[in-house]
MIGUDREN-802345 format. One record per residue (C-alpha): y, z, x; residue in one letter; residue number from 1. Coordinates in steps of 0.1 Angstrom, whole numbers. Example, Ala and Ser with C-alpha at 12.3 -4.5 7.8 and 13.67 -1.06 7.14 Angstrom:
<vextors>
@y: -45&z: 78&x: 123&code: A&pos: 1
@y: -11&z: 71&x: 137&code: S&pos: 2
</vextors>
This chain:
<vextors>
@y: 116&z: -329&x: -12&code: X&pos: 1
@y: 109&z: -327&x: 28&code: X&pos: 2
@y: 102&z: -292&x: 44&code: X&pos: 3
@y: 140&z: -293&x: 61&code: X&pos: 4
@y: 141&z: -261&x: 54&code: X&pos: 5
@y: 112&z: -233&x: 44&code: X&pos: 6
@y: 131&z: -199&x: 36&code: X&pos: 7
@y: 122&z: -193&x: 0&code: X&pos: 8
@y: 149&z: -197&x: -25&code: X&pos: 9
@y: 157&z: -169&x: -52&code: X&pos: 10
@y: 158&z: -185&x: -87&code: X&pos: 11
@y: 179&z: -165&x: -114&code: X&pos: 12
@y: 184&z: -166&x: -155&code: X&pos: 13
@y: 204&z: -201&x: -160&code: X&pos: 14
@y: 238&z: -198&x: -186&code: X&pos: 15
@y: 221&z: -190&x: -215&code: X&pos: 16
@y: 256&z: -184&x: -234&code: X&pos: 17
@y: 265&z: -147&x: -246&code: X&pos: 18
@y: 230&z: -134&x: -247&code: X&pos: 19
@y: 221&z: -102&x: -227&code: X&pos: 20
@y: 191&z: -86&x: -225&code: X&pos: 21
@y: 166&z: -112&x: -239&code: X&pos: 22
@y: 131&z: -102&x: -238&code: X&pos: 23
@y: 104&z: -127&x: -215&code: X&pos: 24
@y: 84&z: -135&x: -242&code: X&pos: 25
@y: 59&z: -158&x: -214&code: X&pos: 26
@y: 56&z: -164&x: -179&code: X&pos: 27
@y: 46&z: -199&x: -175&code: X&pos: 28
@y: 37&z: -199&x: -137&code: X&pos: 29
@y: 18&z: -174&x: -108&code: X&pos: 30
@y: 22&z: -177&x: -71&code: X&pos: 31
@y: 7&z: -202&x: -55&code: X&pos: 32
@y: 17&z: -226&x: -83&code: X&pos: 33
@y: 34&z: -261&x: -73&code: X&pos: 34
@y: 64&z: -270&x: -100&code: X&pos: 35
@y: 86&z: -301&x: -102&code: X&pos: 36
@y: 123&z: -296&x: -111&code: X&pos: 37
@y: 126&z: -288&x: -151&code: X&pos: 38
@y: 92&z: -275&x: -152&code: X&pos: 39
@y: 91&z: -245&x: -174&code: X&pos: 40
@y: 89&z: -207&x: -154&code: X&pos: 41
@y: 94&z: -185&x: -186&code: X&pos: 42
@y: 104&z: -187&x: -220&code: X&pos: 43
@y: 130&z: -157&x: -232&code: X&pos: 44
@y: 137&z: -153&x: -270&code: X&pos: 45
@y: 170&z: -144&x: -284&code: X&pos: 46
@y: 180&z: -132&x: -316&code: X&pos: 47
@y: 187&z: -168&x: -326&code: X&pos: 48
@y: 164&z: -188&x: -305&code: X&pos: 49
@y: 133&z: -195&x: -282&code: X&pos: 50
@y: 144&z: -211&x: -248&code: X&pos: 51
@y: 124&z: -222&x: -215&code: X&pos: 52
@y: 138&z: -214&x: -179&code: X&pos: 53
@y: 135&z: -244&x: -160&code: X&pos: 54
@y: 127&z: -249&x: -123&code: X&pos: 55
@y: 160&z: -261&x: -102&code: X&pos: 56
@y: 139&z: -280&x: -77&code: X&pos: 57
@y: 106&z: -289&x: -64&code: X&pos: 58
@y: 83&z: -266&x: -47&code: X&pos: 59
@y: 59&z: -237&x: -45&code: X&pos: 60
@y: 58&z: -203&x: -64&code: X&pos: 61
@y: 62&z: -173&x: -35&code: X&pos: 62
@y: 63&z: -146&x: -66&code: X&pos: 63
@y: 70&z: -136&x: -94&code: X&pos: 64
@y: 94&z: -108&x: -101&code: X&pos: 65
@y: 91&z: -106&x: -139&code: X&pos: 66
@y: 66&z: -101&x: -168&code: X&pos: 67
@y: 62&z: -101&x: -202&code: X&pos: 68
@y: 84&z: -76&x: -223&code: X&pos: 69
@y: 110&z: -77&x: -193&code: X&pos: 70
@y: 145&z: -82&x: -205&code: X&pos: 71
@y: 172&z: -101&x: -184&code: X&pos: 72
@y: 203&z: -116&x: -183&code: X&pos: 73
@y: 220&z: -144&x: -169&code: X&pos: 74
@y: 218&z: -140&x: -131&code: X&pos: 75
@y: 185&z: -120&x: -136&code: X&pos: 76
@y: 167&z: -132&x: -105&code: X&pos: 77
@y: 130&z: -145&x: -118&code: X&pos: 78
@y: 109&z: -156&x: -91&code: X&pos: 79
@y: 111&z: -170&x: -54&code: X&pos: 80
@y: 105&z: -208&x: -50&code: X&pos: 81
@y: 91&z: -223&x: -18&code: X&pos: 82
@y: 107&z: -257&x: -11&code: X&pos: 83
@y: 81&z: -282&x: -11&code: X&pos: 84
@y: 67&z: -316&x: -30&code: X&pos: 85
@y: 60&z: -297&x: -59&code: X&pos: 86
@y: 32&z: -303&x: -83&code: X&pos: 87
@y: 19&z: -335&x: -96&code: X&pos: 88
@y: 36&z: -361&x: -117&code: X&pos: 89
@y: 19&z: -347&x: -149&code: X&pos: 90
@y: 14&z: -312&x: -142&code: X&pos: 91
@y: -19&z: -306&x: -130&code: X&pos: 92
@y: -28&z: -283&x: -164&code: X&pos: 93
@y: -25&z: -316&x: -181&code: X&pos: 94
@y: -42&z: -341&x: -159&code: X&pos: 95
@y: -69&z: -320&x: -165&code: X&pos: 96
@y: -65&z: -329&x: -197&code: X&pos: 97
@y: -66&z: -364&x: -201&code: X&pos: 98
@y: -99&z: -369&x: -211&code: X&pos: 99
@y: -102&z: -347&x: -237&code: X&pos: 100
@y: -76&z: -359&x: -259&code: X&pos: 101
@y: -99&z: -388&x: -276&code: X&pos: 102
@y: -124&z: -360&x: -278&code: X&pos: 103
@y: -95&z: -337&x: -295&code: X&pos: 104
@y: -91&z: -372&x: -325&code: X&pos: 105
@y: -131&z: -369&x: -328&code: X&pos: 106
@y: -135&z: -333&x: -350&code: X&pos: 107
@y: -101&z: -344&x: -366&code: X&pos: 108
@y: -110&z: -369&x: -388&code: X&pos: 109
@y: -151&z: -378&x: -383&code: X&pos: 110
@y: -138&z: -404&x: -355&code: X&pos: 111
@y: -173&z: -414&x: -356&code: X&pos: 112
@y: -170&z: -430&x: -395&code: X&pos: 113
@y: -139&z: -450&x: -385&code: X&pos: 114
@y: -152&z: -461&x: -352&code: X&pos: 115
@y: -181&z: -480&x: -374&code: X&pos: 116
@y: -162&z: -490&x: -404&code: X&pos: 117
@y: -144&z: -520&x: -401&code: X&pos: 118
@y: -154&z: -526&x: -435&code: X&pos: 119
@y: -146&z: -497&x: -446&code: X&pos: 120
@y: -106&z: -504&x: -438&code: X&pos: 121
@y: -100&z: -483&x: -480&code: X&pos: 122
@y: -117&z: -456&x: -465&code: X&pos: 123
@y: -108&z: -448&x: -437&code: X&pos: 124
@y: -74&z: -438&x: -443&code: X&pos: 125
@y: -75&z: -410&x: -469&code: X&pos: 126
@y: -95&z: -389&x: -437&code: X&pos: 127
@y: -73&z: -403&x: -410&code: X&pos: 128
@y: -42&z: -388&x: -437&code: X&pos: 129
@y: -57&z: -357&x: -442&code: X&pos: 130
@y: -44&z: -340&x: -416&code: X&pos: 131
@y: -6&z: -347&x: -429&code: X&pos: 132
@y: -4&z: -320&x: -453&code: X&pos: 133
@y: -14&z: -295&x: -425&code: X&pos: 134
@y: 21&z: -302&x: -406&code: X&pos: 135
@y: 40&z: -282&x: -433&code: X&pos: 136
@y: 17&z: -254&x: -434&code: X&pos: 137
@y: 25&z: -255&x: -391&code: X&pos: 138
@y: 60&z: -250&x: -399&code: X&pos: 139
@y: 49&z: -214&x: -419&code: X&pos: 140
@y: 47&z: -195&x: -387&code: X&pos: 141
@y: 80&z: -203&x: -376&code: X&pos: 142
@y: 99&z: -191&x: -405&code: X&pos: 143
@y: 81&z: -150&x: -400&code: X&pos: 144
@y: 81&z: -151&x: -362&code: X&pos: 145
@y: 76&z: -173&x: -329&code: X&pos: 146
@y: 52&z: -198&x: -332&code: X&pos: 147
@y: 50&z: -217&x: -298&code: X&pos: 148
@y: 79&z: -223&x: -270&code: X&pos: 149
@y: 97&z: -254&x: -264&code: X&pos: 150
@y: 75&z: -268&x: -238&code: X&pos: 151
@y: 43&z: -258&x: -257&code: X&pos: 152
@y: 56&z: -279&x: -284&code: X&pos: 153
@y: 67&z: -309&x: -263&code: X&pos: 154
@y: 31&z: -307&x: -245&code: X&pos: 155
@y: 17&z: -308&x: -282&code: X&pos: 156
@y: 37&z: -339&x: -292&code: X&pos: 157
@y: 25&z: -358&x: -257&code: X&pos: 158
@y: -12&z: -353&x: -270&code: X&pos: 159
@y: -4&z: -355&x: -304&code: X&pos: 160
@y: -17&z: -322&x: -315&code: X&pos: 161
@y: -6&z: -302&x: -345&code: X&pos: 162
@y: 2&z: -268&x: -335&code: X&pos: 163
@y: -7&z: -254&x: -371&code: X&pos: 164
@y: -47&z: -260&x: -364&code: X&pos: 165
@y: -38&z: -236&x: -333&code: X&pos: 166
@y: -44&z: -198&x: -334&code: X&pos: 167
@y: -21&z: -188&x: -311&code: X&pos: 168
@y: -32&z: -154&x: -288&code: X&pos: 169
@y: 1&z: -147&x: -272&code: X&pos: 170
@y: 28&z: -123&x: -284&code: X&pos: 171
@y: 35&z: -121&x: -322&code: X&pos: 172
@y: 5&z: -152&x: -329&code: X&pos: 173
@y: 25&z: -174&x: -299&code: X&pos: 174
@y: 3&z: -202&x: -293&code: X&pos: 175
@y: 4&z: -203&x: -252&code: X&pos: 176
@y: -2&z: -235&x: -230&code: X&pos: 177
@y: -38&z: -220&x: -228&code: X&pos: 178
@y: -42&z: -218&x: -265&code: X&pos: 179
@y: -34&z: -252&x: -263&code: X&pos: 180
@y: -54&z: -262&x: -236&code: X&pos: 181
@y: -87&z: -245&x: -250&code: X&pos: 182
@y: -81&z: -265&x: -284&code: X&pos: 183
@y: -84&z: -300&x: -260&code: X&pos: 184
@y: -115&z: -286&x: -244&code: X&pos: 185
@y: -136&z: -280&x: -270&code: X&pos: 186
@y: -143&z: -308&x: -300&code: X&pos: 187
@y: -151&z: -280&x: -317&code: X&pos: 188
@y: -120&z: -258&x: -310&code: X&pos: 189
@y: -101&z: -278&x: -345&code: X&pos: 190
@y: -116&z: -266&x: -373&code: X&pos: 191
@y: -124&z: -231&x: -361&code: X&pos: 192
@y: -92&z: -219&x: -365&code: X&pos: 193
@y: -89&z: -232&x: -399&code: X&pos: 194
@y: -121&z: -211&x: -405&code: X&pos: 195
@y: -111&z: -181&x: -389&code: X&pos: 196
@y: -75&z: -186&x: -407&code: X&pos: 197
@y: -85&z: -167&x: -440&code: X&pos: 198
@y: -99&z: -131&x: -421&code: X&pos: 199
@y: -69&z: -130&x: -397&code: X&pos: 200
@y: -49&z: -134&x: -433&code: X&pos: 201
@y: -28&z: -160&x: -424&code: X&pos: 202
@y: -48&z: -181&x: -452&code: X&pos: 203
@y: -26&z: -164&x: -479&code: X&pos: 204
@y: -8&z: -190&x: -504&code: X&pos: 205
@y: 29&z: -187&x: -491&code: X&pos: 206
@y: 52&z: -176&x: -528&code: X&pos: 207
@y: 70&z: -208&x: -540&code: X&pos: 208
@y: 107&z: -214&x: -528&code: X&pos: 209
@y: 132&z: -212&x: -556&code: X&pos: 210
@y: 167&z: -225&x: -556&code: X&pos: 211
@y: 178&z: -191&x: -572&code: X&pos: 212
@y: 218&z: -207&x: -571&code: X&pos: 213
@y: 209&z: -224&x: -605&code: X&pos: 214
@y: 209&z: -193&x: -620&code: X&pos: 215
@y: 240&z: -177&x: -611&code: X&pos: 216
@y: 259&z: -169&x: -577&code: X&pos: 217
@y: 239&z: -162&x: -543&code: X&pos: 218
@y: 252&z: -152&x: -506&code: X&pos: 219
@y: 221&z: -159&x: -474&code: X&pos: 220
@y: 222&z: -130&x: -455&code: X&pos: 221
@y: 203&z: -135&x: -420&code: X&pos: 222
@y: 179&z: -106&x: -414&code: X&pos: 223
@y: 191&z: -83&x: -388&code: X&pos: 224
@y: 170&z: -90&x: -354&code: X&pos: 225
@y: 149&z: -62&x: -357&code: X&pos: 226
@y: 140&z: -68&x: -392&code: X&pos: 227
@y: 128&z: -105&x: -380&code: X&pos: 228
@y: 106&z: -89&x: -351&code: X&pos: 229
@y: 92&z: -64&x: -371&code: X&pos: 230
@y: 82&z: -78&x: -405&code: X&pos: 231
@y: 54&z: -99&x: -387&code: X&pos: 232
@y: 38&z: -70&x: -376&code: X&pos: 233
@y: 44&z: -49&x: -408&code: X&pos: 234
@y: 25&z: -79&x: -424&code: X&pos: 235
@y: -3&z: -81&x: -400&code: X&pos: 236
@y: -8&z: -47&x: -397&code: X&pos: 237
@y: -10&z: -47&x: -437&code: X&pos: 238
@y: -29&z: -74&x: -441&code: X&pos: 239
@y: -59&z: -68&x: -412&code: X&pos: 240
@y: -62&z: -24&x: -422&code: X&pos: 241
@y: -76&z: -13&x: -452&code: X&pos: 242
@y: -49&z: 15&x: -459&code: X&pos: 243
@y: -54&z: 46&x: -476&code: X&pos: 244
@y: -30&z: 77&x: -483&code: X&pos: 245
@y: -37&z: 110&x: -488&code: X&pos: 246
@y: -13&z: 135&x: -496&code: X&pos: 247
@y: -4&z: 173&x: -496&code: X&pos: 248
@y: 21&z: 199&x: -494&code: X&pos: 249
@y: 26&z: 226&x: -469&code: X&pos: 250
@y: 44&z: 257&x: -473&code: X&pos: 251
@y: 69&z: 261&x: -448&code: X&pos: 252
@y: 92&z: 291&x: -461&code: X&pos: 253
@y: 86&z: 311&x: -431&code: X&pos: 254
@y: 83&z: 283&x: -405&code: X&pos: 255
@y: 123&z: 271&x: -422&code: X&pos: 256
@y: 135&z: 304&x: -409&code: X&pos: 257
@y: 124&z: 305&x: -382&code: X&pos: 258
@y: 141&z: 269&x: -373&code: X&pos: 259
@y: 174&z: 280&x: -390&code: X&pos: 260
@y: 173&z: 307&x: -358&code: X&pos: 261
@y: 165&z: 284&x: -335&code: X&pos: 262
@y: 190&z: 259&x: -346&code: X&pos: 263
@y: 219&z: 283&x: -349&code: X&pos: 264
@y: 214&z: 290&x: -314&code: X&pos: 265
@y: 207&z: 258&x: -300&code: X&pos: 266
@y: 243&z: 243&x: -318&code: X&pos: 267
@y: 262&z: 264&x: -290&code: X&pos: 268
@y: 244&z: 244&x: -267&code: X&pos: 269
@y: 248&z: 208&x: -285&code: X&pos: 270
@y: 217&z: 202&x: -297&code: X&pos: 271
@y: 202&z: 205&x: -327&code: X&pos: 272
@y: 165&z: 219&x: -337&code: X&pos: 273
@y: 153&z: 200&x: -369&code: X&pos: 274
@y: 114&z: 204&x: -387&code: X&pos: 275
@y: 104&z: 173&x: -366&code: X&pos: 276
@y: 96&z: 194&x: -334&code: X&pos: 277
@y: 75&z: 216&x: -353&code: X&pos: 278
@y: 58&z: 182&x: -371&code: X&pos: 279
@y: 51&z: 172&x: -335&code: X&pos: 280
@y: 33&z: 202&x: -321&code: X&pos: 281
@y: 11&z: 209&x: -353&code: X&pos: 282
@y: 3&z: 171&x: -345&code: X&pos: 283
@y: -6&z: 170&x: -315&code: X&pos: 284
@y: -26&z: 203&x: -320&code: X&pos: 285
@y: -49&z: 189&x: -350&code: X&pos: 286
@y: -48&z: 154&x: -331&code: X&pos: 287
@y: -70&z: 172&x: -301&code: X&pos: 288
@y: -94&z: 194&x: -335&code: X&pos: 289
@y: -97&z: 155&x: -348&code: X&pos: 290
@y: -99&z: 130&x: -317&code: X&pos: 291
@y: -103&z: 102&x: -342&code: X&pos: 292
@y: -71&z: 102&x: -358&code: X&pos: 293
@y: -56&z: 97&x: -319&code: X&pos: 294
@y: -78&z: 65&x: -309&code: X&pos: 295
@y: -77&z: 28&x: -315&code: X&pos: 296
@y: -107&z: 0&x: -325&code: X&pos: 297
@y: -115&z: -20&x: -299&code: X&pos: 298
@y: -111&z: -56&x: -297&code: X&pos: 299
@y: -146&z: -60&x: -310&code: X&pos: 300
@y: -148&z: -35&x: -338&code: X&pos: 301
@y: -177&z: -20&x: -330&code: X&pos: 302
@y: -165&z: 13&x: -309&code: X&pos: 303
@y: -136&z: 37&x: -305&code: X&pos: 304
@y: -109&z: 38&x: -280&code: X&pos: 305
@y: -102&z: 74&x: -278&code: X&pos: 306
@y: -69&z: 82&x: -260&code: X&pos: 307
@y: -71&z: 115&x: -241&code: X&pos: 308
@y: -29&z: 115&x: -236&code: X&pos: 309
@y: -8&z: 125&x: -268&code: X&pos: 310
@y: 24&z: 102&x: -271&code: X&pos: 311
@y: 41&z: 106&x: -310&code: X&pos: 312
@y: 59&z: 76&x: -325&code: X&pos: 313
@y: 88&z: 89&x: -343&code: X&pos: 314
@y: 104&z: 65&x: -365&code: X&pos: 315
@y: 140&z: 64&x: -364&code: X&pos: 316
@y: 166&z: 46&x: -394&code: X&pos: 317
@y: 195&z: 25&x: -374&code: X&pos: 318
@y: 219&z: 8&x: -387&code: X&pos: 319
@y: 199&z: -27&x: -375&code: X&pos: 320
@y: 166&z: -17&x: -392&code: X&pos: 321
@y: 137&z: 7&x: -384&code: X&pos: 322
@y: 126&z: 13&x: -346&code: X&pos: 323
@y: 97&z: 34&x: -335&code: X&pos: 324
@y: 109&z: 54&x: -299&code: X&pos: 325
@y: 77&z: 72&x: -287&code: X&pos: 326
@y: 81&z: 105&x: -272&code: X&pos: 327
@y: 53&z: 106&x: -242&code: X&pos: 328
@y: 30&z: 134&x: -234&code: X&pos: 329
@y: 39&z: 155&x: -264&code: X&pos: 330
@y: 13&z: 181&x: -258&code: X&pos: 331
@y: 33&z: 189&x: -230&code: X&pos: 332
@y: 68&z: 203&x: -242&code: X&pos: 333
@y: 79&z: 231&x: -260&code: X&pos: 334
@y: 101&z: 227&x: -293&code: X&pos: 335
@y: 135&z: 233&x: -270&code: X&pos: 336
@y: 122&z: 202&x: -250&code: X&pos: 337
@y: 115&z: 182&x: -277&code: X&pos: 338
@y: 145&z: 186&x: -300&code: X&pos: 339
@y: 166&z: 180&x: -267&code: X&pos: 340
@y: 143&z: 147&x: -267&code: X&pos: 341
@y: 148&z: 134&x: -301&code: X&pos: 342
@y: 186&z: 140&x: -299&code: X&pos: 343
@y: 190&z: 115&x: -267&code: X&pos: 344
@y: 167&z: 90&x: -287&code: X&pos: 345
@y: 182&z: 89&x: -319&code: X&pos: 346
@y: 214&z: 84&x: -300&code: X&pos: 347
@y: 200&z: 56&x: -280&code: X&pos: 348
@y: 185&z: 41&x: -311&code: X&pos: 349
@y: 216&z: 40&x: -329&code: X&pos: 350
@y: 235&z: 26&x: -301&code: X&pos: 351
@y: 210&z: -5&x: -301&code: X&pos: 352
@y: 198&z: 8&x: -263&code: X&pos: 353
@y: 161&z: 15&x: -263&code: X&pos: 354
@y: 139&z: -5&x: -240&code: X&pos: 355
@y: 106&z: -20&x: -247&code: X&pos: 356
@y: 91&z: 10&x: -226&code: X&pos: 357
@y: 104&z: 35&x: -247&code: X&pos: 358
@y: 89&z: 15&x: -281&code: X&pos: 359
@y: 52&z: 17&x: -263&code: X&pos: 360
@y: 25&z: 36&x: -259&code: X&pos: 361
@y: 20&z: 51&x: -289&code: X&pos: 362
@y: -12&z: 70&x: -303&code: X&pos: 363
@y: 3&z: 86&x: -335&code: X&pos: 364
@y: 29&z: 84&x: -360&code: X&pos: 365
@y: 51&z: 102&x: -380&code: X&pos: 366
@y: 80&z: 86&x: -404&code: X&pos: 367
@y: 103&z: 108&x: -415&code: X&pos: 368
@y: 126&z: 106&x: -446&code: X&pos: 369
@y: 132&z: 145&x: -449&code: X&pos: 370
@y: 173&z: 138&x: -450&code: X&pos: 371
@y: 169&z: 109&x: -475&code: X&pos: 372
@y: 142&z: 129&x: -503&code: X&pos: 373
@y: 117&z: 110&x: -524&code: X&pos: 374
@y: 83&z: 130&x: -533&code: X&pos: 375
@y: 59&z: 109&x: -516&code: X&pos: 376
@y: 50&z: 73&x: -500&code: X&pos: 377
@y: 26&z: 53&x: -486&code: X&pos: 378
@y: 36&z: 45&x: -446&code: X&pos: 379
@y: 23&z: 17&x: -431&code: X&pos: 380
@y: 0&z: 24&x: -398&code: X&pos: 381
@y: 14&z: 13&x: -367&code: X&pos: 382
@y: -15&z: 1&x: -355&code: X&pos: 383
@y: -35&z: -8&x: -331&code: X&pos: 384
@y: -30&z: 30&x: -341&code: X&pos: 385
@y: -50&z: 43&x: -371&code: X&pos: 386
@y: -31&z: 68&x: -386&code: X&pos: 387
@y: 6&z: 77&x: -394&code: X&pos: 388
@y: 23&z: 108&x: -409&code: X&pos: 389
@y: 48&z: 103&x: -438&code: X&pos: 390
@y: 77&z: 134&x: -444&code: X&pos: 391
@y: 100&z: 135&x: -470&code: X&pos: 392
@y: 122&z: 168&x: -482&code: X&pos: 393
@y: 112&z: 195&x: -487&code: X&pos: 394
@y: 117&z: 213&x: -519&code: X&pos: 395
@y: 114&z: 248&x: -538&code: X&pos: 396
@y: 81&z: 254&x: -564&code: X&pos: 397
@y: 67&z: 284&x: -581&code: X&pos: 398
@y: 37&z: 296&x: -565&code: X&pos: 399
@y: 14&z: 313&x: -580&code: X&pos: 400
@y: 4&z: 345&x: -554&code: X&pos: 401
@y: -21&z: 362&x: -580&code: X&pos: 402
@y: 2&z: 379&x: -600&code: X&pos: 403
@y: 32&z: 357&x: -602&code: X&pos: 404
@y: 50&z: 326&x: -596&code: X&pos: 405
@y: 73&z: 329&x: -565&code: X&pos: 406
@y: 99&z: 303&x: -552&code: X&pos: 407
@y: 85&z: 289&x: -522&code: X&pos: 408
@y: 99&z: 260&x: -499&code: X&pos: 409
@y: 72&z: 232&x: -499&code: X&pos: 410
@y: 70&z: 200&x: -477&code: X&pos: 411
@y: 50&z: 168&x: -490&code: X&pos: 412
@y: 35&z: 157&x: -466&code: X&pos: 413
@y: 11&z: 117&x: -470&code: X&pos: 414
@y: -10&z: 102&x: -443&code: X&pos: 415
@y: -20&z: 66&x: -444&code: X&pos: 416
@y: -49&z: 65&x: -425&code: X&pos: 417
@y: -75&z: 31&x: -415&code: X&pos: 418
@y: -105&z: 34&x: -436&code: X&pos: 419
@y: -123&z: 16&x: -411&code: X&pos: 420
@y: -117&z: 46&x: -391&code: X&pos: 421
@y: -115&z: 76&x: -411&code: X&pos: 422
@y: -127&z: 82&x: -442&code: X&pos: 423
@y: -112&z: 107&x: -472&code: X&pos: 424
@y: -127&z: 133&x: -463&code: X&pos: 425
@y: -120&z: 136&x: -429&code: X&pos: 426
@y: -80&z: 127&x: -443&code: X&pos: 427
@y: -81&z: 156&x: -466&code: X&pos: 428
@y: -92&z: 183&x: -435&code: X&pos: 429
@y: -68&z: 167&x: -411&code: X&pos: 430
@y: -36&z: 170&x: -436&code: X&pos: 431
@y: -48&z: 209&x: -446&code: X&pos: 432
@y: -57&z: 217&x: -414&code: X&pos: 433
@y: -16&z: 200&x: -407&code: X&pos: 434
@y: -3&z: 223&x: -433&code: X&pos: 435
@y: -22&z: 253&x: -420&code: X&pos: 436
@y: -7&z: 253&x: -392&code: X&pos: 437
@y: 29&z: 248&x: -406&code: X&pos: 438
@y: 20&z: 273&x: -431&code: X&pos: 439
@y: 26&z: 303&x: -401&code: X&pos: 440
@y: 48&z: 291&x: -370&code: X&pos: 441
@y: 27&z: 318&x: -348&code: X&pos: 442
@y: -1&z: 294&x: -352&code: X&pos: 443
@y: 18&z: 268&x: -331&code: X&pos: 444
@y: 12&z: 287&x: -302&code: X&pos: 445
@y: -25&z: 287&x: -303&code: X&pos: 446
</vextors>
């Protein structure tokens, strides 16, 4: 393509049919990178499939005007392109490359005892078919979440890779071009993913398929989208923390009337003030007497990440499945402010309207089946967070008070906690010290 002309063209979001909204799930390119037309610039994931964004033409990347977690539509502009020759006729990521792949065959399948073993032609295929059976277990990932984009997989079947030896780094276990491109580097790079395969989990024995019609009548149901984004991280999160729950009960019969006046008066105004603002000041106020319960492990697991900003997760029930909004610097507002807050979120929630930003940042959270009842439960942690509050109703039992048993409203209250973190102890003083402060509104104040 000659330099006729040099203004920078905007490239926007293709016709990607009735889809609006879809989140960048990769950025494939920086400034300063050369592309050739059809070269991959992002990938974006709908609620029915992965798709790349291709370049239009040949040139230069100027910039860059989205990231990961964005969310656009068709028309979305996505980066300025510089006309130009573009990039090499292999892209220069995989000229790179080129050598390595005989490397990549050598840890595969001891390319050393075929090399030498002419004579050995009933040998040498049971190794040089071992890695068959792998492809099916490849195909796991893709059936819980995103395994790798479309142009991953086409670079993969150029070098003949199979992706399931891959641990992929990028969002939701995505294997990236880089994950890729550090498997070619290294000989050893194959077989320590299979290693590490068992502590990340994903070594579990998948359950067996069953053809269940042969038993009677059945109906497939897709999963709603946000079921399908948020079961792989239910099951990692499940599978990598070492969950305990503790529970308890708070009294709240005087912190309940208290509400009820608040609430009355807050209906003139159209909002409505329910026990989840109080739940969020008492926790941000034993989050700061227990800095431990607001802090995250660090990549390495050997230290604490402790977050000096106090932004409450509050799990919400729409009609799609469970999202988490998190309400940022909680510390900060009053119970008017608060049950203003929740009101506009549940609304959004239920309207299918929250952004990524308002599902992140997170340091604690609380799930909250209050209007559904049950007596307890054991929430799952939201990590990287390491501890999460679970509510359900609240109910009237005798107390004793010394002399006799009084009717007193009572809220259960159970805290999944990560052991690796906290231990019981510290669980059961964080939960009393909870109900303590529930136990007498005033307290709230302090």
């Amino acid at each position: 393509m000659t330099a006729a002309t040099q203004e920078t063209t905007e490239v926007k979001v293709p016709d990607i049919g009735d889809f609006n909204d879809v989140p960048v799930i990769e950025v494939h390119v920086k400034p300063g990178d050369a592309v050739n037309p059809d070269d991959p610039l992002i990938t974006l994931e709908s609620d029915k499939a992965t798709m790349d964004v291709p370049s239009p033409a040949a040139g230069a990347v100027a910039d860059v005007l989205v990231k990961v977690g964005d969310q656009v539509s068709e028309g979305t502009p996505i980066l300025m392109l510089q006309p130009g020759d573009g990039a090499m006729t292999a892209p220069p990521s995989l000229v790179e490359q080129q050598e390595p792949p005989p490397d990549a065959t050598r840890p595969s399948g001891p390319a050393a005892a075929p090399a030498p073993a002419p004579t050995a032609a009933a040998t040498t295929p049971p190794p040089a078919a071992a890695p068959a059976p792998a492809a099916p277990a490849a195909g796991a990932p893709d059936v819980v979440g995103a395994h790798a984009g479309p142009s991953v997989r086409r670079m993969a079947r150029e070098f003949g890779i199979d992706l399931g030896a891959i641990t992929g780094t990028g969002q939701k276990g995505r294997i990236t071009k880089e994950d890729l491109l550090s498997f070619l580097r290294g000989p050893a790079q194959a077989p320590a993913p299979a290693a590490a395969a068992p502590a990340a989990g994903t070594g579990i024995p998948e359950i067996p398929a069953q053809d269940f019609s042969k038993f009677g009548p059945v109906e497939t149901k897709p999963l709603a989208r946000i079921k399908r984004l948020s079961g792989p991280f239910l099951h990692r999160s499940w599978l990598n923390v070492p969950h305990v729950t503790h529970n308890d009960d708070a009294d709240i019969t005087d912190l309940d009337k208290y509400r009820k006046e608040l609430d009355t008066a807050a209906k003139a105004d159209g909002y409505r003030v329910t026990l989840l603002a109080f739940l969020v000041k008492a926790c941000v106020s034993v989050l700061k007497q227990f800095p431990d319960f607001n802090s995250s492990l660090s990549p390495e697991k050997d230290s604490l990440i402790l977050k000096k900003f106090y932004n409450i997760g509050i799990a919400v029930d729409t009609p799609e499945g469970l999202v988490v909004p998190v309400v940022k610097d909680a510390d900060r507002k009053g119970i008017i402010e608060l049950s203003k807050e929740f009101g506009d979120i549940s609304k959004k929630a239920r309207d299918g309207k929250l952004s990524p930003g308002d599902m992140q940042g997170g340091t604690f959270t609380i799930s909250s089946l209050g209007g559904i009842g049950g007596t307890s439960f054991t929430p799952i942690v939201n990590a990287p967070e390491v501890a999460i509050l679970g509510v359900v109703r609240s109910k009237m039992s005798p107390v004793w008070n010394g002399s006799d048993f009084v009717p007193r409203l009572t809220l259960p209250l159970s805290l999944s906690y990560d052991h690796r973190v906290i231990d019981g102890a510290a669980a059961a003083r964080f939960t009393r010290q909870l109900c303590h402060l529930l136990e007498d509104d005033r307290r709230l104040l302090l």
